[in-house]
VEXDREN-2710 file (C-alpha; in Angstrom, 1 decimal):
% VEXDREN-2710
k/r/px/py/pz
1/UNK/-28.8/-16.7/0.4
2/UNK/-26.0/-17.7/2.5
3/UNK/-22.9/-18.7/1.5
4/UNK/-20.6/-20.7/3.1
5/UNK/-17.1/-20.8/4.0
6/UNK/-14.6/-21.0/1.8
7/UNK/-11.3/-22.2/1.7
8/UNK/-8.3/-19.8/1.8
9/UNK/-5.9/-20.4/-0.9
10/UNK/-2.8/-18.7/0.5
11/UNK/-3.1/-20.1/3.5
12/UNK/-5.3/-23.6/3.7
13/UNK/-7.9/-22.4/6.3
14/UNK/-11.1/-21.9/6.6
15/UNK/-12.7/-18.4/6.4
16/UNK/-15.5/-16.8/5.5
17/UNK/-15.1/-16.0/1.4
18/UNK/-16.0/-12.4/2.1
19/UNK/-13.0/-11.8/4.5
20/UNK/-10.8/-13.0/2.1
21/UNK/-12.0/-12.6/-1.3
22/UNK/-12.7/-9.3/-3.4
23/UNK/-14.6/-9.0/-6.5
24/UNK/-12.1/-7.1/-7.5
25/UNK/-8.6/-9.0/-6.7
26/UNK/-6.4/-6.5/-9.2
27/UNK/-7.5/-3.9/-7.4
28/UNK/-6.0/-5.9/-3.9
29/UNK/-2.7/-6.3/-5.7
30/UNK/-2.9/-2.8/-6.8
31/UNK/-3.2/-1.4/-3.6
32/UNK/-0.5/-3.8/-1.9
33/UNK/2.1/-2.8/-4.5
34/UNK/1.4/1.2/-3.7
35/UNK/2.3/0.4/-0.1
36/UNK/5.3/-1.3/-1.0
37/UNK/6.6/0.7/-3.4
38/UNK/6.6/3.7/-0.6
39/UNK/8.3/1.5/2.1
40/UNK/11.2/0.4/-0.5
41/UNK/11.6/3.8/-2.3
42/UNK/12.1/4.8/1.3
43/UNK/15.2/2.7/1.9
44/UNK/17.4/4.7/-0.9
45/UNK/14.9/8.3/-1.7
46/UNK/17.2/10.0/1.4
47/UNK/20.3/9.9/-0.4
48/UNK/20.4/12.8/-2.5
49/UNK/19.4/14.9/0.1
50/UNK/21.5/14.3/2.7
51/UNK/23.5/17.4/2.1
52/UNK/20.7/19.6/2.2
53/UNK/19.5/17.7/5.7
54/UNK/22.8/18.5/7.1
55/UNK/23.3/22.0/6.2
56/UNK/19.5/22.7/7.7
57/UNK/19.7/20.6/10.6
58/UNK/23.3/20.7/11.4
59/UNK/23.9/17.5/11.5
60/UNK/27.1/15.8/11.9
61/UNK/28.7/13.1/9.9
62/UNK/27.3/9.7/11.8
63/UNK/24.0/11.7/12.4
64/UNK/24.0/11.5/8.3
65/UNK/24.2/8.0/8.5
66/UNK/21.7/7.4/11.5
67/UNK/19.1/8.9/9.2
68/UNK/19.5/5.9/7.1
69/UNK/20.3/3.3/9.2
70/UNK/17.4/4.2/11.7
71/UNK/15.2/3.1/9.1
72/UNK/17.1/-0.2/7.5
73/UNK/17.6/-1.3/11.6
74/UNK/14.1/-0.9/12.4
75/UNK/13.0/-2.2/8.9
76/UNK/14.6/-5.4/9.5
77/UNK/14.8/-5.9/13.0
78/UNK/10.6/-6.0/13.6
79/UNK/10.1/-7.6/9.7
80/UNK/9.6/-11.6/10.9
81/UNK/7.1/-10.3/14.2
82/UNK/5.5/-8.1/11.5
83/UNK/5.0/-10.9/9.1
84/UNK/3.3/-12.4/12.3
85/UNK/1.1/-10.2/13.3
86/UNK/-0.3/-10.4/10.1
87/UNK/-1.2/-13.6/10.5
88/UNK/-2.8/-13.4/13.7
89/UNK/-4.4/-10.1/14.1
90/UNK/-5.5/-10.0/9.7
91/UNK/-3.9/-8.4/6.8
92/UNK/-6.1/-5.3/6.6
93/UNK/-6.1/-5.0/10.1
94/UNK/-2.0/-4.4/9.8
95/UNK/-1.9/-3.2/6.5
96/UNK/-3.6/0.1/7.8
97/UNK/-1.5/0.0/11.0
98/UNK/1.5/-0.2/9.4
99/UNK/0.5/2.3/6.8
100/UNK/-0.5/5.0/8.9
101/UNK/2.6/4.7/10.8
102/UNK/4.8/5.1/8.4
103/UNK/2.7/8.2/6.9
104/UNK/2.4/9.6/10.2
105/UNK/6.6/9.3/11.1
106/UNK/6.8/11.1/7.7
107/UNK/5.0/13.7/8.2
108/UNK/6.9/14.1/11.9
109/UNK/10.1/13.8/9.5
110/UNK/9.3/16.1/7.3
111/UNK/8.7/18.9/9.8
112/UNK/11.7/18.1/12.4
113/UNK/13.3/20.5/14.0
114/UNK/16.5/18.9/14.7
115/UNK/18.2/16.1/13.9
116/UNK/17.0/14.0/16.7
117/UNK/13.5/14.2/15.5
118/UNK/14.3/12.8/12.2
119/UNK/16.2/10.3/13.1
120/UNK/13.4/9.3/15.4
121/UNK/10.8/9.4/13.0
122/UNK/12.7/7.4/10.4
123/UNK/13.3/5.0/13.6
124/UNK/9.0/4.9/13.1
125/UNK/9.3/4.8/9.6
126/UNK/11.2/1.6/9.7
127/UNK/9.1/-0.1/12.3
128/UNK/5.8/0.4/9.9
129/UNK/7.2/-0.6/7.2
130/UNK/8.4/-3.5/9.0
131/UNK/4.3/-4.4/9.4
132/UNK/3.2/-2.9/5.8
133/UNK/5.9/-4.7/3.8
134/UNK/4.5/-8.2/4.5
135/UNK/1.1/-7.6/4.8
136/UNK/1.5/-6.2/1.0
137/UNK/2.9/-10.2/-0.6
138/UNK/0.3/-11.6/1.7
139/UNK/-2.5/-9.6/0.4
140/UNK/-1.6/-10.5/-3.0
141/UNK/-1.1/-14.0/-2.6
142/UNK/-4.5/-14.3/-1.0
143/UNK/-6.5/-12.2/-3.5
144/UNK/-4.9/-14.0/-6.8
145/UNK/-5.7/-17.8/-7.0
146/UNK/-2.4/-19.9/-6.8
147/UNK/-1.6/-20.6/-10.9
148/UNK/-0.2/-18.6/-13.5
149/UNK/-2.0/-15.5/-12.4
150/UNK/-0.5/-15.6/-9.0
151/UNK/2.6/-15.7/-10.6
152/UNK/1.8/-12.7/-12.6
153/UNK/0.6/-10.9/-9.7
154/UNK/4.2/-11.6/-7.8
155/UNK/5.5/-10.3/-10.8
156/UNK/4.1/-6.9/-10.3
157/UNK/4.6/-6.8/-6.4
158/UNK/8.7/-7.9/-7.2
159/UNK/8.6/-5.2/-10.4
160/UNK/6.9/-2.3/-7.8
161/UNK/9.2/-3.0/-5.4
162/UNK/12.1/-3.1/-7.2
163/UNK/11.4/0.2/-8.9
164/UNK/10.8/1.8/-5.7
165/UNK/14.5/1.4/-4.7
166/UNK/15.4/2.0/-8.3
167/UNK/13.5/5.3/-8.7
168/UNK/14.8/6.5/-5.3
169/UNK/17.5/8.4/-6.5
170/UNK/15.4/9.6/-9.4
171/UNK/13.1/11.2/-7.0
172/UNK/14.8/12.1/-4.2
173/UNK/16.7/14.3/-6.9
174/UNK/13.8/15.9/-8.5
175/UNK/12.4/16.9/-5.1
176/UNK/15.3/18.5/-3.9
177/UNK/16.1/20.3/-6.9
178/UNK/12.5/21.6/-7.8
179/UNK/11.5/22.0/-3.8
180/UNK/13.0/21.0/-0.9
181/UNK/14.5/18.1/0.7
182/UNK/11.6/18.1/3.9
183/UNK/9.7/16.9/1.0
184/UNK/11.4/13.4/0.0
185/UNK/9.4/13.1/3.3
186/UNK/6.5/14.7/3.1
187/UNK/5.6/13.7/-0.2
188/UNK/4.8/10.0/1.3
189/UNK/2.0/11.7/3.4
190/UNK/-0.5/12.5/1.1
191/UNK/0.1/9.5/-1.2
192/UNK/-0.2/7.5/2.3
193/UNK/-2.9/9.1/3.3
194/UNK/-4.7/7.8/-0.4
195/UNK/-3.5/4.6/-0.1
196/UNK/-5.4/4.5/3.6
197/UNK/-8.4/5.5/1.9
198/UNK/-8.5/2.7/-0.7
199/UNK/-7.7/0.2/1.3
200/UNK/-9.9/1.0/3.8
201/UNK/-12.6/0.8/1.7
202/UNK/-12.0/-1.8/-0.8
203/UNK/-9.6/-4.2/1.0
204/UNK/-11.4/-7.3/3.5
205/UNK/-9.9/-8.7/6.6
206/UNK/-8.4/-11.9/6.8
207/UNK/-6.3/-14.0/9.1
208/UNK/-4.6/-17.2/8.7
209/UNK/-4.9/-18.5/12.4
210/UNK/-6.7/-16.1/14.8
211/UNK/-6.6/-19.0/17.3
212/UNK/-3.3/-19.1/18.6
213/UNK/-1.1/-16.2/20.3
214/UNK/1.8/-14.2/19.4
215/UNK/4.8/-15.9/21.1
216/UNK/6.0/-13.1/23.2
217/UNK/9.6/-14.4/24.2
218/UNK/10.4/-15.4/20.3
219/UNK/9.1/-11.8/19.5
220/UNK/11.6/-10.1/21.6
221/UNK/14.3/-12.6/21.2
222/UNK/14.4/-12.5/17.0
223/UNK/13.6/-8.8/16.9
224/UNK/16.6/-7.4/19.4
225/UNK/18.9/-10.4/17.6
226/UNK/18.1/-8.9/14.1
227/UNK/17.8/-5.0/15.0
228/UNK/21.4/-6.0/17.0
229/UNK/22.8/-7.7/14.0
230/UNK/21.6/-4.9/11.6
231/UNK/23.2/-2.3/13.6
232/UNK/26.4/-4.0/14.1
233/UNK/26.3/-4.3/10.3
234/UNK/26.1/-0.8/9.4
235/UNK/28.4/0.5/12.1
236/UNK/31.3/-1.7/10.2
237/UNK/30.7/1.4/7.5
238/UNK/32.7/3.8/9.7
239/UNK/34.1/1.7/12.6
240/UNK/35.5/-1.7/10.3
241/UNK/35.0/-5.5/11.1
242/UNK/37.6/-5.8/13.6
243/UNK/37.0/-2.9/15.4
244/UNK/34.5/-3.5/19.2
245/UNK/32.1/-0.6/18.1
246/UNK/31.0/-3.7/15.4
247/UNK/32.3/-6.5/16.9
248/UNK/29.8/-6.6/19.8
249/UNK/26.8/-5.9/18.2
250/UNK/27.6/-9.0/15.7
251/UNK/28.4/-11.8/18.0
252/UNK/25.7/-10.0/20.3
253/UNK/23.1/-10.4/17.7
254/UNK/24.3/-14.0/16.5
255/UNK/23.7/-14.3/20.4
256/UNK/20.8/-13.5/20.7
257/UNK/19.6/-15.5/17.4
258/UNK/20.7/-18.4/18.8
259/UNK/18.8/-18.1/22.0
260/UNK/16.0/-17.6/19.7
261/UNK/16.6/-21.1/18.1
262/UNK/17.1/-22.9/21.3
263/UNK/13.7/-21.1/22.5
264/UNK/11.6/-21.8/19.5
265/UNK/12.3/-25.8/20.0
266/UNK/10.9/-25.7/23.0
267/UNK/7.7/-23.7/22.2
268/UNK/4.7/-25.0/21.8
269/UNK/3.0/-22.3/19.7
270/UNK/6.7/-20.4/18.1
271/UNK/6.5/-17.2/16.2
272/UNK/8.7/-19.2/13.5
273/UNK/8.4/-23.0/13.4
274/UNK/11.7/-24.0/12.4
275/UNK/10.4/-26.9/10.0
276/UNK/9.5/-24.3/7.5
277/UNK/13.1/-24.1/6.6
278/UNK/13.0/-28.4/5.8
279/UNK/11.0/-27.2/3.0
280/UNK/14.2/-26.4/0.2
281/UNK/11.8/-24.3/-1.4
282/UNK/11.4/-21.6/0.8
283/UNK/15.5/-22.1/2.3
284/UNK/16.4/-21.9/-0.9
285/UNK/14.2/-19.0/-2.1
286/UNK/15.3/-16.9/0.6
287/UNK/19.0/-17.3/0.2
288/UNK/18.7/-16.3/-3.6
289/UNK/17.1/-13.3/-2.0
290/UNK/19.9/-12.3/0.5
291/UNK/22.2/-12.7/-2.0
292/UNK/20.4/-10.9/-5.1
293/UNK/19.4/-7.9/-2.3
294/UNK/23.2/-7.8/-1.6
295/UNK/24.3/-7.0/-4.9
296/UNK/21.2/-4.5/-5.6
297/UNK/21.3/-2.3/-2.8
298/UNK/25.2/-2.1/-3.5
299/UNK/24.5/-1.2/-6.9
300/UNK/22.1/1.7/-6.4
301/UNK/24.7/3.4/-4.1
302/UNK/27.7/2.8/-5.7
303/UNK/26.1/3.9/-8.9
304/UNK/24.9/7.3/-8.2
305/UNK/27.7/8.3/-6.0
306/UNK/30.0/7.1/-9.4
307/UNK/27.6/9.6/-11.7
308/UNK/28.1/12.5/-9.4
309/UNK/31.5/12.3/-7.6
310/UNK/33.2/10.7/-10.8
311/UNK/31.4/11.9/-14.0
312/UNK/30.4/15.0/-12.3
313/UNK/26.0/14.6/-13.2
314/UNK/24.2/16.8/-10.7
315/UNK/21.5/14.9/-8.7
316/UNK/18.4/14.8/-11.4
317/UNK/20.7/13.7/-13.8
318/UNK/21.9/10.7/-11.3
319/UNK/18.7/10.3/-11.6
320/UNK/17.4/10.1/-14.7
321/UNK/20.7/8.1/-15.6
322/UNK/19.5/5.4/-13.7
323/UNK/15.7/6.0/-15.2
324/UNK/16.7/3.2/-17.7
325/UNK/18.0/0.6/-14.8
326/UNK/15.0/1.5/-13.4
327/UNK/13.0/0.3/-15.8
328/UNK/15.1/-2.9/-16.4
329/UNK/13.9/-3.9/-13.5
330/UNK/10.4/-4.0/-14.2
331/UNK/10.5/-5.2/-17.8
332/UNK/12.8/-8.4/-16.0
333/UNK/10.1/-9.1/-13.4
334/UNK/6.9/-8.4/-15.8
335/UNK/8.6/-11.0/-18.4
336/UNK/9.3/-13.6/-15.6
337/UNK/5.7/-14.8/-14.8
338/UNK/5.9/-15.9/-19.2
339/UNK/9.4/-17.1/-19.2
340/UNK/8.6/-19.2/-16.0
341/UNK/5.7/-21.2/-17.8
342/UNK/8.6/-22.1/-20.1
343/UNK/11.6/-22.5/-18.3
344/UNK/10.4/-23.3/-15.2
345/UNK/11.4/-21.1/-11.8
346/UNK/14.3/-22.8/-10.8
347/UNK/16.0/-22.9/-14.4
348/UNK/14.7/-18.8/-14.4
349/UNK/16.0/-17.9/-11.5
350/UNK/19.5/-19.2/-11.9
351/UNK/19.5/-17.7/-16.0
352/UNK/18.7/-14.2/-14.2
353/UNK/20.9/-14.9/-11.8
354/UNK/23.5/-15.7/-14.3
355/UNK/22.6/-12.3/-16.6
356/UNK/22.6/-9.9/-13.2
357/UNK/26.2/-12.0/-13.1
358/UNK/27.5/-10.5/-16.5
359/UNK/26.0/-7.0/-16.2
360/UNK/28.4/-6.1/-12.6
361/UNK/31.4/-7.9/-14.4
362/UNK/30.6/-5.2/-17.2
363/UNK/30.1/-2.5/-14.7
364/UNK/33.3/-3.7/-12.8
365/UNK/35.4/-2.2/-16.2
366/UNK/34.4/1.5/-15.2
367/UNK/36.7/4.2/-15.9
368/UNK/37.0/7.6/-14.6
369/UNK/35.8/9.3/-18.1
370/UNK/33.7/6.6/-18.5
371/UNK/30.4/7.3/-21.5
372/UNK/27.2/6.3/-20.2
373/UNK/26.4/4.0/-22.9
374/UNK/29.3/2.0/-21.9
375/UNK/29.5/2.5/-17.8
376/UNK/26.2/3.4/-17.1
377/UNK/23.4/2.1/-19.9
378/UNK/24.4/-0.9/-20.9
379/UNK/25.6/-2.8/-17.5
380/UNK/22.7/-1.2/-15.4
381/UNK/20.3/-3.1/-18.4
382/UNK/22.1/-6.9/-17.7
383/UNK/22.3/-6.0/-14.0
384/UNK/18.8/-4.8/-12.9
385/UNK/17.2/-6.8/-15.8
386/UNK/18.5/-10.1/-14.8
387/UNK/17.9/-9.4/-11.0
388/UNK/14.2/-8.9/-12.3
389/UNK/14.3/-11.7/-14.0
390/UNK/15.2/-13.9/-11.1
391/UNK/13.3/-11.9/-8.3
392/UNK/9.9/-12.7/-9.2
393/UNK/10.6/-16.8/-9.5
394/UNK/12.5/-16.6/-6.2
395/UNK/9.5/-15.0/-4.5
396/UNK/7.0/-17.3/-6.2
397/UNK/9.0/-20.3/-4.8
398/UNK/9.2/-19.1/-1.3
399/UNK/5.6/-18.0/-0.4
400/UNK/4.3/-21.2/-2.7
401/UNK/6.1/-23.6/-0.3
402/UNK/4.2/-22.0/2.8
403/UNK/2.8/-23.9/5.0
404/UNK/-1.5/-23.3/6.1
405/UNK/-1.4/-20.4/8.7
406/UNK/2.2/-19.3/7.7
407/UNK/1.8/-16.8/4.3
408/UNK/2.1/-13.5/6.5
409/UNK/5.5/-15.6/7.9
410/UNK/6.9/-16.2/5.1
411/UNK/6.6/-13.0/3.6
412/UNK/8.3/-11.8/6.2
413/UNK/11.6/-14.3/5.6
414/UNK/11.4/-12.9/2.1
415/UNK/11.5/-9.1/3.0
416/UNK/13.9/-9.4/6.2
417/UNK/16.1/-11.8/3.6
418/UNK/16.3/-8.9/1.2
419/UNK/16.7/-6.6/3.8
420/UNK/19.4/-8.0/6.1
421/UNK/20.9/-9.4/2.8
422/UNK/21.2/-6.2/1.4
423/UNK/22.7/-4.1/4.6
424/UNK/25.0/-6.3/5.2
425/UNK/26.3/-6.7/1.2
426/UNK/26.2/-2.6/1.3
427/UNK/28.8/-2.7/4.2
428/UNK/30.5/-5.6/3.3
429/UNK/31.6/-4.2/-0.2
430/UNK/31.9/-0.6/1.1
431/UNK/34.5/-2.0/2.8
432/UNK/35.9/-4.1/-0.1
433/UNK/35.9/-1.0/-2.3
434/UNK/37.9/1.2/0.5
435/UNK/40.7/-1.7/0.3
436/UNK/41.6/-1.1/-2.9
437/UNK/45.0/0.4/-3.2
438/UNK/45.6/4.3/-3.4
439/UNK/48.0/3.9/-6.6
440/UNK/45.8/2.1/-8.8
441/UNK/45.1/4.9/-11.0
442/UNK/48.0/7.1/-12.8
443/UNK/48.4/10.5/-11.0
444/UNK/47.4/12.5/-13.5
445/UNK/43.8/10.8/-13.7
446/UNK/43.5/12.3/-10.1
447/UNK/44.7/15.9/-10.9
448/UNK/42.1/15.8/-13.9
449/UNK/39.5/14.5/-11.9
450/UNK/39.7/14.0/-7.7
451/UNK/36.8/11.7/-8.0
452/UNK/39.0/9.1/-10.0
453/UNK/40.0/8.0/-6.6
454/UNK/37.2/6.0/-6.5
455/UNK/37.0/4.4/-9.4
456/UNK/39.1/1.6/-8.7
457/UNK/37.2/0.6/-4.9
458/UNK/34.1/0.7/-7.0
459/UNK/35.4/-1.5/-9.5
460/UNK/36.4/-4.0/-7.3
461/UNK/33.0/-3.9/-5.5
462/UNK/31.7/-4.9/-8.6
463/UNK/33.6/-7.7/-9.2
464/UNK/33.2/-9.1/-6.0
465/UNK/29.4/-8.8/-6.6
466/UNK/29.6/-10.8/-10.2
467/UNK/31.3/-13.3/-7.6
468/UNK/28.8/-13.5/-5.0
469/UNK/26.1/-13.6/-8.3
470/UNK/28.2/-16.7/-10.0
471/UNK/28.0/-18.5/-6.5
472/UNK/24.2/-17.5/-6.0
473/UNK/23.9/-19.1/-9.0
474/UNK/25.4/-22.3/-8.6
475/UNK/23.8/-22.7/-5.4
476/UNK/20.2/-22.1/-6.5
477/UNK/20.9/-24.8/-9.1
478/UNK/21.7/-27.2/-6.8
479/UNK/19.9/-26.4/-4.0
480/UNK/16.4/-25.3/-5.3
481/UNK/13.8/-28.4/-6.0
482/UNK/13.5/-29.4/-9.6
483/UNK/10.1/-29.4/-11.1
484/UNK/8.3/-32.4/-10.9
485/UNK/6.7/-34.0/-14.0
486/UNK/3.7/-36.3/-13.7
487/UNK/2.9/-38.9/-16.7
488/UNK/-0.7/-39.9/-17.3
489/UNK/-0.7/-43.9/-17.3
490/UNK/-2.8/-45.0/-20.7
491/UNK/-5.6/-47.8/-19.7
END
């Protein structure tokens, strides 16, 4: 018998049910969260390693950093013309694209010679994850019926991803210790290579609008803007806000965004149509992601540089210190989906908001002998447990207000949201932490222990976060929609 066409619930078109649908839709979201969860532990899994990269490679000190911000660049820069391309070319069709470009850059990675080639294969790293990344919320959004169990299944993409930056540390430092640091690279090939194999055979195409074509000029225009704007965000790091070196990439990218704009008016078929931000939904959503990503990403790095430059851990037990954070998070974003049925997602998201809030305000009281029950444990728990909590809602809000034919878009804004939001809060409270004065600490704490030094920059970093969380807050109270409630009229 033939069946007919079916509509698509992620995206309001018409397709045939067997290029969308799967008899086995877990098994969709299953797949989808293993491919994120290698393009986010990707972002932070380099860290502990870097001192073993540059002993082998001879690298320098901004060749270091290149390593990472190769990646983050290209990660964010090509994240909205991924999210495109899924839509018009099908989310299996990219999925595997984007998948076996990132395994394939790692395995180049993990073999490199000399710093050059790592840097360019992290370069390639970025730019598949860049197509992976959305294809993986659009895949599970398409498989899962919109309802409580789409909300569930958001839940376990935010909760995967999330521990995938969590756990980088974690890993990173098991890896190096136990074998060496080529493999925080190469172990992403043969798990890649797996993940190829199921989703090859188990995942179906499907596009959202097949009929129209990629809008070149907005391609270029937002991807140089946002790779510009990326790099001049991570060159303040080393060079400061003031200085040209970060200066001109800025007002260069903001350029170049703003040509974008002006472009995208006029086009009659744009890569973004610029009435998806009308809807307060997704505006909203995406600013509570910038915002939460700013603070995370922070977090992570300020944390295990504090248990090994301060308390003296060695790199496993950085890691396995921040085991419990890890695991925060996924308890925060595996509760939302039954909290939300409750509360509702706006009144979620600004309570996890308000938790992630109190948990750096804790963390901001650090000490130089700090315990970790008191500067590690019990702040990391309200920190990543509240940004959990407030994730998965944020998400759920943002690709639920989609337009028909703009899912793979719009997990794109969410990604490049989290993304650009959390470079540029890494740099912006790097720099905030190096302000703090050189006399804040008594001089014996800093013949005891030379790490002290940067106890009171960290601190400060995390107050300024609990700030920028308070405000987050506030806004997403204001700004998100509030639920509507219908009442049945009695005859």
């Amino acid at each position: 018998m033939t069946r007919m066409p079916q509509n698509d619930s992620a995206t309001g078109t018409a397709t045939p049910p067997d290029s969308i649908r799967t008899p086995r839709p877990w098994l969709v979201v299953l797949i989808a969260c293993a491919g994120q969860f290698l393009v986010v532990l990707d972002v932070s899994v380099m860290n502990v390693a870097l001192p073993s990269m540059k002993a082998d490679l001879d690298l320098s000190t901004l060749g270091l950093q290149w390593v990472l911000n190769a990646y983050s660049i290209a990660f964010a820069g090509f994240m909205l013309l991924g999210g495109r391309a899924v839509d018009l070319y099908g989310r299996k069709t990219m999925f595997l694209a984007g998948l076996g470009l990132f395994t394939a850059a790692s395995a180049v990675g993990g073999i490199a010679p000399e710093g050059a080639y790592l840097i360019g294969a992290r370069a390639a790293q970025g730019l598949g994850a860049a197509v992976l990344s959305p294809a993986t919320l659009t895949l599970v959004t398409a498989a899962v019926p919109a309802g409580a169990a789409r909300t569930r299944a958001i839940g376990t993409w935010t909760a995967v991803g999330a521990a995938g930056g969590a756990a980088g540390g974690f890993v990173g430092g098991v890896l190096v210790d136990l074998l060496d640091w080529r493999w925080v690279l190469l172990v992403n090939v043969p798990l890649g290579l797996l993940i190829l194999a199921a989703a090859a055979l188990w995942l179906r195409e499907g596009r959202a609008d097949a009929g129209r074509r990629l809008d070149l000029p907005g391609a270029v225009l937002v991807t140089a803007g946002l790779a510009t704007l990326a790099y001049g965000i991570v060159r303040t790091e080393t060079s400061g806000w003031t200085s040209a070196a970060a200066l001109l990439p800025l007002l260069g990218g903001l350029g170049l965004l703003a040509v974008f704009v002006a472009v995208e008016r006029r086009t009659a078929e744009p890569l973004v149509p610029l009435g998806i931000f009308r809807n307060r939904a997704v505006s909203a959503a995406n600013a509570g992601m910038a915002l939460g990503g700013a603070s995370s990403f922070a977090m992570w790095f300020f944390m295990t540089v504090y248990a090994q430059n301060v308390l003296g851990y060695t790199p496993l037990q950085a890691g396995l210190a921040l085991v419990p954070s890890s695991l925060a998070v996924l308890v925060g974003s595996k509760t939302a989906p039954r909290l939300m049925a409750v509360t509702g997602a706006r009144n979620l998201a600004v309570a996890g908001l308000l938790v992630a809030a109190a948990g750096f305000a804790w963390q901001s009281t650090m000490t130089a002998d700090g315990t970790f029950l008191a500067t590690i444990l019990g702040p990391g728990l309200l920190m990543m447990g509240g940004l959990g909590l407030a994730t998965t809602p944020l998400a759920t809000l943002a690709t639920s207000g989609a337009a028909p034919g703009d899912a793979g878009l719009v997990s794109g804004l969410v990604n490049t949201s989290r993304t650009m939001g959390g470079a540029l809060g890494l740099a912006v409270l790097t720099t905030v932490a190096a302000s703090a004065p050189a006399d804040a600490l008594p001089y014996a704490a800093y013949a005891a222990n030379p790490g002290a030094s940067l106890v009171p920059g960290y601190a400060l970093a995390f107050r300024v976060s609990a700030a920028v969380l308070l405000a987050a807050a506030v806004l997403m109270a204001a700004w998100l929609p509030r639920p509507v409630h219908r009442t049945v009229q009695k005859p």
